[in-house]
N, C-alpha and C positions, 0 to 999 in steps of 0.2 A: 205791493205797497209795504215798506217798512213801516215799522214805529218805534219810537221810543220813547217810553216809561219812565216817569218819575217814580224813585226807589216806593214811593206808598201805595203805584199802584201795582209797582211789581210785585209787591208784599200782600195784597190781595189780591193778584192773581196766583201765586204760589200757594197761599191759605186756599184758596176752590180747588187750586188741582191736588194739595194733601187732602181733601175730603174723600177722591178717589172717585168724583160723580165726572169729571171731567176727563177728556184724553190730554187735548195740550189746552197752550195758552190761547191759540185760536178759537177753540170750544168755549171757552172761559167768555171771551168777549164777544162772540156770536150769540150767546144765549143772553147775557148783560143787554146788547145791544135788540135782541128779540125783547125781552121785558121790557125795554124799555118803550120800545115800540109801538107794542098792545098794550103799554098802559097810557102813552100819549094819545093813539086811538079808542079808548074808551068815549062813550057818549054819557049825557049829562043822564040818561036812567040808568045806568049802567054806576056812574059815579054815587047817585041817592043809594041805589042797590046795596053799595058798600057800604054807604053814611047807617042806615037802615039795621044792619048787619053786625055792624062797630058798637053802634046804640042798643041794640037787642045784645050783645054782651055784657057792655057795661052794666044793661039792669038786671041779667041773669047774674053779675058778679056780686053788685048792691044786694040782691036778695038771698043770696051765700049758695046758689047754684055752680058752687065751681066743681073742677074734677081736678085730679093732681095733676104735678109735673109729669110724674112716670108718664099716666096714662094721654097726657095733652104731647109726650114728645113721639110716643108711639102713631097717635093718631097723625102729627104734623111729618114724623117721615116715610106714613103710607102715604099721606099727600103727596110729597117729594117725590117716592117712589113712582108714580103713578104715572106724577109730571112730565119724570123724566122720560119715563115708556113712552106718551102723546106726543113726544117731542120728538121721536125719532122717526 
């Protein structure tokens, strides 16, 4: 199958493969399209789980329990990291 991209979304597929987590652009939208997947497959506990999760930040944020950027982007791209290991 060909396709073709409107320049914006070529411009974000080019943005993920500069991140260096991608090999091509097929990678780029096989993962897009897995996320999107598992997330239209979530069930409605699965959905509160998050709501739950979203809300238990916002009152850890209200009551000045944050942590900084450094330390929040460290954590978010062990996440990344991780993801991307379970992925393969």
């Amino acid at each position: 199958m060909q396709l073709t991209v409107p320049p914006d979304i070529e411009s974000l597929i080019n943005k993920r493969l500069s991140s260096g987590a991608y090999s091509d652009a097929e990678d780029v939208l096989r993962r897009a399209l897995e996320a999107q997947d598992a997330e239209e497959s979530w069930t409605d506990e699965e959905r509160q789980a998050l709501s739950a999760h979203i809300e238990e930040g916002f009152l850890q944020a209200e009551r000045g329990e944050l942590i900084g950027a450094a330390e929040t982007r460290s954590q978010i791209e062990a996440m990344k990291e991780q993801w991307r290991i379970d992925r393969r």
